[in-house]
C-alpha positions in Angstrom: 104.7 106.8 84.7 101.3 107.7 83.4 98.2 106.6 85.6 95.1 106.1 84.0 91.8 106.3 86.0 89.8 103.9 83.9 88.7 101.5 86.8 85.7 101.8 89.4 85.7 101.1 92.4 83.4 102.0 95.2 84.4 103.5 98.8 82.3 102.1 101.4 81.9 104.4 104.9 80.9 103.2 107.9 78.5 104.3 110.9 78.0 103.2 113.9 75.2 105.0 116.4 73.1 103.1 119.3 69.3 103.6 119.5 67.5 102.3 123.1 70.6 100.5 123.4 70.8 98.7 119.8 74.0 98.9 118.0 73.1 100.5 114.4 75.3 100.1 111.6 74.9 102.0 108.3 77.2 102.1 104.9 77.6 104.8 102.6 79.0 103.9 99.1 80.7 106.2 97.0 81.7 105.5 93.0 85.4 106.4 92.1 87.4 106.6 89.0 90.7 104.9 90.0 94.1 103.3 88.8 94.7 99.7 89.9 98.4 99.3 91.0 98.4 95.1 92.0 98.3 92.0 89.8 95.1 90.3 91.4 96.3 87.0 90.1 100.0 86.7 91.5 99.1 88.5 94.7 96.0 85.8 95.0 98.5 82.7 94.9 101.2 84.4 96.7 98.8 84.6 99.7 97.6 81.6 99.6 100.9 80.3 100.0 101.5 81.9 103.5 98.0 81.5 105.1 97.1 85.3 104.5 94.7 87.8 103.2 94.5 89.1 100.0 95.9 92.7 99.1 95.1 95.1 96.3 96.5 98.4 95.8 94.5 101.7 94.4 95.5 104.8 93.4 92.4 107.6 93.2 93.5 111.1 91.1 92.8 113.2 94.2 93.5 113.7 97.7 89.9 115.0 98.0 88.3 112.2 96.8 89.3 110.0 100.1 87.3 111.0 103.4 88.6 108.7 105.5 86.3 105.8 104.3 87.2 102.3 106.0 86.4 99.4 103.1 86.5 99.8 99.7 85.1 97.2 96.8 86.3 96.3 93.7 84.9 94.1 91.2 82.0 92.9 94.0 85.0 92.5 96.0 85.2 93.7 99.6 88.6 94.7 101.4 89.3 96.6 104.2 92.1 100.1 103.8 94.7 99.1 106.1 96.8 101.8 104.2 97.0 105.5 102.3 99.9 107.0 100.8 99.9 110.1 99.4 101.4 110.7 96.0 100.9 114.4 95.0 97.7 115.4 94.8 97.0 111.3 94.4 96.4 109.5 97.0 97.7 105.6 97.2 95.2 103.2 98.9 96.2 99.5 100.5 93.4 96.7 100.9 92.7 93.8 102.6 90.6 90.6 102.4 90.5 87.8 104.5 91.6 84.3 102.6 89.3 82.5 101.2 
């Protein structure tokens, strides 16, 4: 199977540093190329169903591209990496978002 890397998406990192006490939190986003491996549609009603969050499966064309990053958004859509797989030098990228 032939992916094709016509879809962006955006990796978001996260930090977290404390000033005089105050809890600072600043996001870094990053624009990808990437594959999209889920139906959004029949994964959207499926979770419904069972009172969970939506998934959505990526798939970047390098390893390298990946540092680790905790969200990642597609189409103005957050979700949260709950898994990677790597595929070669590709790299396979599970997401998560809350029901709605």
């Amino acid at each position: 199977m032939r992916d094709d890397f016509n879809e962006v998406c955006n990796l978001v990192a996260v930090a977290e540093s404390s000033i005089d006490g105050l809890l600072t939190v600043k996001e870094t986003k990053r624009i990808v190329f990437c594959a999209v491996l889920t139906d959004q549609t029949s994964t959207k009603s499926e979770a419904g169903k069972y009172g969970v969050g939506m998934e959505l499966k990526i798939k970047l064309p390098d390893i390298s591209e990946y540092n680790g990053e905790k969200f990642f958004e597609y189409n103005n859509i957050r979700y949260e990496v709950i898994r990677t797989y790597r595929d070669g030098d590709m790299l396979e990228i599970n997401g998560l978002r809350g029901v709605e």
